[in-house]
C-alpha positions, 0 to 999 in steps of 0.5 A, spaced: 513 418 924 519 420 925 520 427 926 527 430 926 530 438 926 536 440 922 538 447 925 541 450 919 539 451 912 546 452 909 550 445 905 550 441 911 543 442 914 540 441 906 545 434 905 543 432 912 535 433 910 536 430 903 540 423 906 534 422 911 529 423 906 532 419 901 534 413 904 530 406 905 530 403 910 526 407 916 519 409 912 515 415 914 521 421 916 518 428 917 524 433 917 524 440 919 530 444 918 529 451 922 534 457 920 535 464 924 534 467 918 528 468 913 532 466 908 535 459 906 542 456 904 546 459 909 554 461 906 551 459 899 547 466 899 551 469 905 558 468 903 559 466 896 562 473 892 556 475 888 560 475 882 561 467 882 555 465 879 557 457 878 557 457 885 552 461 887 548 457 882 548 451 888 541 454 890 538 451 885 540 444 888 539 446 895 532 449 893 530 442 890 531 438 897 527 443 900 521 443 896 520 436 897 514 434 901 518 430 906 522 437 908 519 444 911 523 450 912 522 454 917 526 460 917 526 466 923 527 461 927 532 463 933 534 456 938 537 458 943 533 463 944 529 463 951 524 458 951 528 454 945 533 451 948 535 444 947 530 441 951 524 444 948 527 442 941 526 434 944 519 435 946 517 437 939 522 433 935 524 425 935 531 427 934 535 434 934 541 435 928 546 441 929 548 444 922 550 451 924 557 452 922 563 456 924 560 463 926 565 467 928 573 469 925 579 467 929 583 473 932 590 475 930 592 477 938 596 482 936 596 490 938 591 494 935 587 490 931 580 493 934 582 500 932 577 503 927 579 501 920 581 493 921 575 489 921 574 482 920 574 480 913 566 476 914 564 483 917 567 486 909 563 479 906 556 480 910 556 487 908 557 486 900 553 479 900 548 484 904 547 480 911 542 482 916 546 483 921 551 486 917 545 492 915 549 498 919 556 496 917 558 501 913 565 501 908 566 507 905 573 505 901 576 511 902 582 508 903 587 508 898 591 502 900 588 496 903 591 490 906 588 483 906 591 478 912 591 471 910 592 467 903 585 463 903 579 462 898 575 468 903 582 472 902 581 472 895 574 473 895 576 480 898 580 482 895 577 481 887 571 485 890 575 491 892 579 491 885 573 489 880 569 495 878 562 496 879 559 495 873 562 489 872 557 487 879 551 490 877 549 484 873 550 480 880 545 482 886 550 485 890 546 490 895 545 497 891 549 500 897 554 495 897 555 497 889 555 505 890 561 504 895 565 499 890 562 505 885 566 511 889 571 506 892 579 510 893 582 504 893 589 503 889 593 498 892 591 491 895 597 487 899 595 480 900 599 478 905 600 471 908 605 469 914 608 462 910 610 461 903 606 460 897 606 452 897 602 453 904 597 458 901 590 455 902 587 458 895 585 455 889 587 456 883 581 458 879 581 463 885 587 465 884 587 465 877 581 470 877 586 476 881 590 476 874 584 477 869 581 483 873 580 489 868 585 495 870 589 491 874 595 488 875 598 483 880 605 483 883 609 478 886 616 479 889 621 473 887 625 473 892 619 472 897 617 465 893 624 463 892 625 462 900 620 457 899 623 450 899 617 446 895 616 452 890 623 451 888 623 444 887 614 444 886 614 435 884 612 433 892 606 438 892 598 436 891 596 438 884 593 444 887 600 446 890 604 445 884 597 449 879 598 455 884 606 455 883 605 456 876 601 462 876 605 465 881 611 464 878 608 467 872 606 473 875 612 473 878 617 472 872 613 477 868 617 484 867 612 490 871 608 494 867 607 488 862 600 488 862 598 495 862 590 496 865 586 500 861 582 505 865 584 506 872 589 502 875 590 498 880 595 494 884 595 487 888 601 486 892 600 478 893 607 477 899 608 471 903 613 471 909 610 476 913 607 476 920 603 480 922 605 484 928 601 490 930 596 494 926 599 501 927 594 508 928 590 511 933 582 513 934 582 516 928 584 510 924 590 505 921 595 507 917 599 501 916 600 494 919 607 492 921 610 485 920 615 480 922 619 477 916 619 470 916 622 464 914 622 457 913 624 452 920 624 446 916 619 442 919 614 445 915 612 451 919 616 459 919 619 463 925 621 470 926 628 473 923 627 479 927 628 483 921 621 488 920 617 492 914 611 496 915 606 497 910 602 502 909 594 502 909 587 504 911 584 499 911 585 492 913 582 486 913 583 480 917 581 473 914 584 468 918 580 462 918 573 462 922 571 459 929 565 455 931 561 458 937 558 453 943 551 451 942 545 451 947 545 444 951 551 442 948 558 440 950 563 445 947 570 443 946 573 450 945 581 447 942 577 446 936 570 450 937 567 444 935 561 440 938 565 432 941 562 427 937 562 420 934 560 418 928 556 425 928 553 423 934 554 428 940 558 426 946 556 428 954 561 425 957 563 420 952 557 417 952 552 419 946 547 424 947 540 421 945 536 425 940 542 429 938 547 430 932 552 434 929 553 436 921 558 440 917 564 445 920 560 445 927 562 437 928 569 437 923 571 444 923 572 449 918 575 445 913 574 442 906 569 445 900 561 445 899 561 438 896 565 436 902 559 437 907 555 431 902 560 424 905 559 429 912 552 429 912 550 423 910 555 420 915 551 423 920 545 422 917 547 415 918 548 414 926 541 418 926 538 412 923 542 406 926 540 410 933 531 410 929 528 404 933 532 407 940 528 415 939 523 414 944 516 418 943 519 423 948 516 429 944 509 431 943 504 430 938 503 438 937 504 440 930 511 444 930 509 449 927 504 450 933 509 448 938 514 453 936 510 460 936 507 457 942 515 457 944 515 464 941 517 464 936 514 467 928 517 462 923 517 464 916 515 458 911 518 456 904 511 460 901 514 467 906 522 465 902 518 465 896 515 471 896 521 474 899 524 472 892 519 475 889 520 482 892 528 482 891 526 481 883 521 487 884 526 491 888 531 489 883 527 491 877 526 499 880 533 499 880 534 496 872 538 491 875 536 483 876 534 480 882 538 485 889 538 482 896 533 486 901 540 487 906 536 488 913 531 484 918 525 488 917 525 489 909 525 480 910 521 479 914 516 485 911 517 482 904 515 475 908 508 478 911 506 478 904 505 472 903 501 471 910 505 465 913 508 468 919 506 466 924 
């Protein structure tokens, strides 16, 4: 049998799982795919907002590869950690698959944006989609403006959930105190803010089209920054996406201010474009605003500065500027694109493949791409790990692995400790007179997952 490791439990790591067990040419494949937290499914649970149900609802597919009796989760599992490091992995598994994302932001490099009050957009997403490690994160939004640094789908995302009220999310399982602060939220203005033009702006139309719907909030566009834009002015070259997104925003923009009132308390979202962060004004207290650069046009599909400078006034920024793949333990790192060398989902030591080791997802192509871009990725991998089969020699031991990892300190926790995890979410949720709400700290997963008495 061959046994295989895919660390990871999010899209990529459950695609590369289904490709193997699906596929009919090498018989008996066991694959056990290990994650750092108790909880499956990765950015599917932890990054998409609460109130995309469609898109949350993938769990659904995922959850089915992983009940197959070919696949075994093990969640509270921590590679890396001392006594699991690559090598040990080998001598438990014929062949080690690395599906972990890009786990960090990517930093402005500007003047002040470590000052209290600016914050990685991530750290905003983990705190209202309750990540464990986001427990002692704390947003009190007391701010009365916000400003949003970036023009992508998480951009967005931030931004919709800093306008919505909360009881349009109590139906969602938002944690209870991510919910209270939404509740209590000061928040009037959001300025979402990118340094190039619309036409370069890397949401998708349904995203953006959701910012126009919100009750009680009206979104502004400023004309004269869209009409700097060359392909907005002319929109037949752009990808269909492109062109969707400059008919909304033409819209928004061409509509008189004030034409849809908000019913009940009003809020505002600036969407502005040509503006390049410069530095984040404040002091220990806090931020007070960011100052930004106009920008403009150089012909050659990027912008450069004009000299000419506006300060926006906010108290809390948000910085969502893309993410950043981390080094893993054992493997080669390029640290230009934060992404393992690869050929083929093969990882490469010096230009020659590693035995046994694999990559999948944004940690072998970069933080680019949709969730369904994850299945082609997967499946290509996937692919190399079983032309590579009858080379896997019998490096590992026969222990079961469940064995093999406790005795490598680790307490990992089985699909019956998710499930009953689950379980204590909808109880949670029930005393609350919600749905389901996400337990949103280390101790109350693992506790819930005891009672299922599968930790080992």
């Amino acid at each position: 049998m061959l046994r295989v490791a895919v660390i990871g439990s999010g899209p990529s790591g459950v695609y590369t799982a289904q490709s193997l067990i699906e596929q009919q040419t090498v018989p008996d494949i066991e694959v056990y795919v290990l994650d750092r937290l108790p909880c499956p499914y990765g950015l599917v649970r932890y990054g998409v907002a609460p109130d995309h149900e469609k898109i949350k609802s993938l769990q659904n597919n995922l959850r089915t590869v992983l009940e197959h009796p070919g696949v075994h989760f093990l969640g509270n599992v921590q590679v890396g950690a001392p006594g699991l490091g690559l090598q040990q992995l080998l001598e438990i598994f014929d062949a080690v698959v690395f599906c972990v994302g890009a786990a960090t932001d990517r930093h402005l490099g500007i003047p002040g944006e470590d000052l209290p009050g600016s914050h990685p957009a991530t750290d905003f997403v983990a705190w209202y989609s309750a990540h464990p490690d986001a427990a002692t994160n704390r947003f009190g939004l007391t701010a009365r403006s916000a400003i949003v640094i970036g023009v992508g789908n998480v951009a967005v995302d931030v931004t919709r959930m800093l306008s919505r009220g909360a009881a349009e999310l109590a139906a969602t399982d938002m944690p209870q105190d991510a919910l209270g602060a939404l509740a209590d939220s000061q928040v009037e203005d959001v300025w979402m803010i990118g340094r190039r033009g619309p036409s370069q702006a890397k949401f998708t139309t349904k995203e953006l089209r959701e910012l126009g719907s919100l009750p009680g909030t009206e979104v502004l566009v400023r004309p004269d920054e869209l009409a700097l834009d060359p392909a907005y002015r002319d929109p037949g070259g752009l990808p269909a996406v492109g062109r969707r997104n400059v008919e909304v925003l033409r819209g928004w923009a061409e509509r008189p201010t004030g034409a849809t009132t908000p019913v009940g308390r009003r809020r505002r979202i600036h969407l502005r474009f040509f503006l390049r962060p410069m530095e984040v004004l404040g002091d220990a207290a806090g931020v007070r605003a960011v100052r930004f650069e106009r920008t403009a046009p150089d012909g050659r599909g990027g912008v450069t500065g004009t000299g000419e400078f506006e300060e926006i006034e906010g108290q809390l920024v948000l910085r969502s500027v893309g993410y950043r793949g981390t080094p893993q333990p054992g493997l080669p790192f390029d640290e230009a694109t934060g992404t393992v060398p690869h050929r083929a989902g093969r990882v490469l030591q010096d230009g020659a493949p590693l035995p046994g080791v694999y990559v999948a997802g944004w940690i072998k192509r970069g933080p680019t791409g949709v969730i369904g871009t994850n299945r082609p990725c997967a499946k290509e991998t996937a692919q190399s790990l079983l032309e590579d089969a009858a080379t896997l020699t019998e490096r590992r031991t026969t222990e079961d692995p469940v064995a093999a990892l406790t005795r490598a300190g680790q307490s990992p926790v089985a699909w019956p400790g998710w499930l009953a995890i689950e379980a204590a979410e909808a109880e949670w949720g029930r005393g609350l007179g919600r749905g389901p709400v996400k337990l949103p700290d280390w101790a109350g997963l693992l506790e819930a997952a005891r009672t299922a008495d599968v930790t080992c």
